[in-house]
C-alpha positions in Angstrom: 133.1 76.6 83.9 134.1 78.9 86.4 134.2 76.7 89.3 136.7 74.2 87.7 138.9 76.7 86.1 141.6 77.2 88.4 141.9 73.2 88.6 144.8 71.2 87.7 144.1 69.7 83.7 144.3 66.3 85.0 141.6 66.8 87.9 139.6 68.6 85.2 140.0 65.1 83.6 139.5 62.9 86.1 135.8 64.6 87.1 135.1 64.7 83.5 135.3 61.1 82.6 133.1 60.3 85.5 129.8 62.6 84.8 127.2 61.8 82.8 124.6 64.3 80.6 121.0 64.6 81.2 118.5 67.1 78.8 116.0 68.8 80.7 113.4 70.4 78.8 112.0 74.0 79.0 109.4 73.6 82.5 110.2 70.2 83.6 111.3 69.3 87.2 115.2 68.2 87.4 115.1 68.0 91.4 112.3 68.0 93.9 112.0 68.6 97.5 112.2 66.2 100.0 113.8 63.3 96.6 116.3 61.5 98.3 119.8 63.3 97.1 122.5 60.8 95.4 123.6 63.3 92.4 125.1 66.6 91.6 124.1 68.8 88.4 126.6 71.3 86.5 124.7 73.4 83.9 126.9 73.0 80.4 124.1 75.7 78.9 120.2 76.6 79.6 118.8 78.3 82.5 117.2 76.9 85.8 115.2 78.1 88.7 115.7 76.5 92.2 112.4 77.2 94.2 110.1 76.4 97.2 106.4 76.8 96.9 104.0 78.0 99.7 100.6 76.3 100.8 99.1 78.3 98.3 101.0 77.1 95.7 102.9 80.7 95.8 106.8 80.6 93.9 109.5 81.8 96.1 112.6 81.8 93.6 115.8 81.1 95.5 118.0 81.6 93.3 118.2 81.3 89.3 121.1 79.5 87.6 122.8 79.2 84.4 125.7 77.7 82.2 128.6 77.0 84.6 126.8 77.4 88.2 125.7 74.0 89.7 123.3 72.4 92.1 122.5 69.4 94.0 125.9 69.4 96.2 124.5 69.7 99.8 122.6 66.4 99.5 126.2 64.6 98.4 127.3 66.0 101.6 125.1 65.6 104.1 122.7 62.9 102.8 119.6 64.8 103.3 116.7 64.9 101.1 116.7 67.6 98.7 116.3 71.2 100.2 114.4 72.4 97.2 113.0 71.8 93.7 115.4 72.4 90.8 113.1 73.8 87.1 114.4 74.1 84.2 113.7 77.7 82.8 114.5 76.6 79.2 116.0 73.6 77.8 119.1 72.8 79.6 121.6 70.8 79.1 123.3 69.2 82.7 126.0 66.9 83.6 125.7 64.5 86.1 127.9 63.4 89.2 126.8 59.9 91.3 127.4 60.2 95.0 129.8 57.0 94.6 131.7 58.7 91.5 131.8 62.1 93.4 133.3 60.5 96.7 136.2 58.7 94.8 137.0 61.8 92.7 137.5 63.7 96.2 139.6 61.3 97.7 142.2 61.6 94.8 142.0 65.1 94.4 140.9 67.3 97.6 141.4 70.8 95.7 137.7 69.7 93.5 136.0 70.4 97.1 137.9 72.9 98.1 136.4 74.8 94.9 133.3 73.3 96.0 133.4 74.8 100.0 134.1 78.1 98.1 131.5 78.3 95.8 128.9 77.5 98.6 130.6 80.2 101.0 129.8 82.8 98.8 126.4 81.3 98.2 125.9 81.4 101.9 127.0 85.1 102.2 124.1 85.5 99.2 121.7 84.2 101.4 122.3 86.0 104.5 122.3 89.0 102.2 118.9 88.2 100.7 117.8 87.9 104.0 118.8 91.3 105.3 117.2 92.5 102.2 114.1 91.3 103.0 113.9 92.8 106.4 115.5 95.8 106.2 115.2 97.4 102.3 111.5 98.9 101.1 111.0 97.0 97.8 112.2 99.7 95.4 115.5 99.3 97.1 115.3 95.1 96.8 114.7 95.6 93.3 117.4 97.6 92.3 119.7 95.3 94.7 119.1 92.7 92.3 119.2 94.7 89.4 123.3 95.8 90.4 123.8 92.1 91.2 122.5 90.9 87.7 124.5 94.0 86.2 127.9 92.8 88.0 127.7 89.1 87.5 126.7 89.0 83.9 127.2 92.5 83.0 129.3 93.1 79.6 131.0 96.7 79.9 130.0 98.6 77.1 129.3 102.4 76.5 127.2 103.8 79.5 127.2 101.4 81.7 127.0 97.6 81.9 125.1 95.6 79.6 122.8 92.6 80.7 121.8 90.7 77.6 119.2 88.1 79.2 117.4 90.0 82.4 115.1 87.5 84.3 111.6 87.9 83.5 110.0 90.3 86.1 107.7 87.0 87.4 110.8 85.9 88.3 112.6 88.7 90.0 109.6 89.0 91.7 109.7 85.5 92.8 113.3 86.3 93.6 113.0 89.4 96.4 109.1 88.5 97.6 106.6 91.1 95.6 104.4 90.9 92.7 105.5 91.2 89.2 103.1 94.4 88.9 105.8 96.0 91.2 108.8 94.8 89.8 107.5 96.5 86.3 106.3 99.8 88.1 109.9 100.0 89.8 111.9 98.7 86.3 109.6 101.6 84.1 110.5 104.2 87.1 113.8 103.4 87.0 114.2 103.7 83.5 112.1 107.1 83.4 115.0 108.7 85.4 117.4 107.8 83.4 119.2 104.9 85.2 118.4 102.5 83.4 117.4 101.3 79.5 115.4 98.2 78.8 114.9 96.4 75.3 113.5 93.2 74.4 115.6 90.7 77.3 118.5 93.4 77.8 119.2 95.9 80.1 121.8 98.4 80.2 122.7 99.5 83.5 124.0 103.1 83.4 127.1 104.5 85.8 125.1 106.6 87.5 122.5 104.1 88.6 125.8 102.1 90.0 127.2 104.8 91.8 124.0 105.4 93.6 124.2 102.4 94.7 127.4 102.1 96.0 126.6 105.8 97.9 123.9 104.0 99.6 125.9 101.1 100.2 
């Protein structure tokens, strides 16, 4: 898992033998908003959403997380209720940290939050990102954002372009940048119609060209 990796073997250990595993199945809550906050999640494999919902019962996806990323962490921290609800997409499989078995692992080995303060940095920068998004880009633009992002995170480099083998659903990329799924399909099919893009079954390939457009309009 990426945020461990750069972490001595024996810290690696030490946080090991202190989580515990939890199955969540395919739809089911993990987290919810407002739960009182005493654990921390790593995803070993599956898929999961972290989302608010509106008076309406209206979806807004914050983000959408998979093998290796984590959640739960601000509540160790600060001891606030949970921020938002944590579903599982598919069946996932999650280790668990206690608050009590988090806060002795830190105070034997610091570099663990230090990986930690990192990984939520760059989360914050996400968010403040997301947020410009929203204000400032028409939703074309917000979708093919999201698109690059995908294509740069999980993208596998292969003839073309960059090759995304499991795309969120469009209900969920809507969720993601604040439109309906009807848009998200009319701007994914007019994407692929010029030629930046190919879409088959779950995968995407994102072509060069559609890259360096992006970075021009950066």
């Amino acid at each position: 898992m990426s945020i461990f990796a750069d972490l001595p073997q024996e810290t690696v250990q030490d946080l090991a033998k202190r989580v515990w595993q939890k199955q969540a199945d395919a739809g089911s809550v993990i987290v919810s908003q407002e739960d009182r906050g005493d654990q921390l999640f790593v995803i070993a494999s599956g898929k999961v959403k972290v989302v608010l919902y509106g008076e309406t019962g209206r979806e807004i996806i914050l983000s959408i997380l998979r093998d290796g990323d984590f959640f739960g962490e601000m509540s160790l921290l600060d001891r606030q209720p949970r921020s938002a609800n944590v579903v599982a997409v598919e069946d996932s499989q999650l280790l668990g940290l206690d608050r009590d078995a988090f806060q002795t692992h830190l105070t034997a080995n610091p570099q663990t939050a230090l990986a930690i303060l990192a990984e939520m940095s760059g989360r914050l920068r996400h968010a403040d990102e997301v947020i410009g998004n929203l204000a400032l880009l028409d939703v074309y633009a917000r979708v093919a954002r999201t698109v690059r992002d995908l294509a740069q995170k999980q993208g596998e480099p292969v003839d073309g372009g960059l090759l995304i083998r499991e795309r969120p659903t469009q209900q969920e990329i809507a969720g993601l940048i604040g439109t309906s799924r009807e848009t998200v399909s009319r701007a994914l099919n007019d994407f692929t119609r010029r030629g930046l893009l190919e879409m088959s079954g779950k995968q995407i390939l994102v072509r060069w060209g559609f890259l360096r457009k992006m970075e021009e309009a950066a």
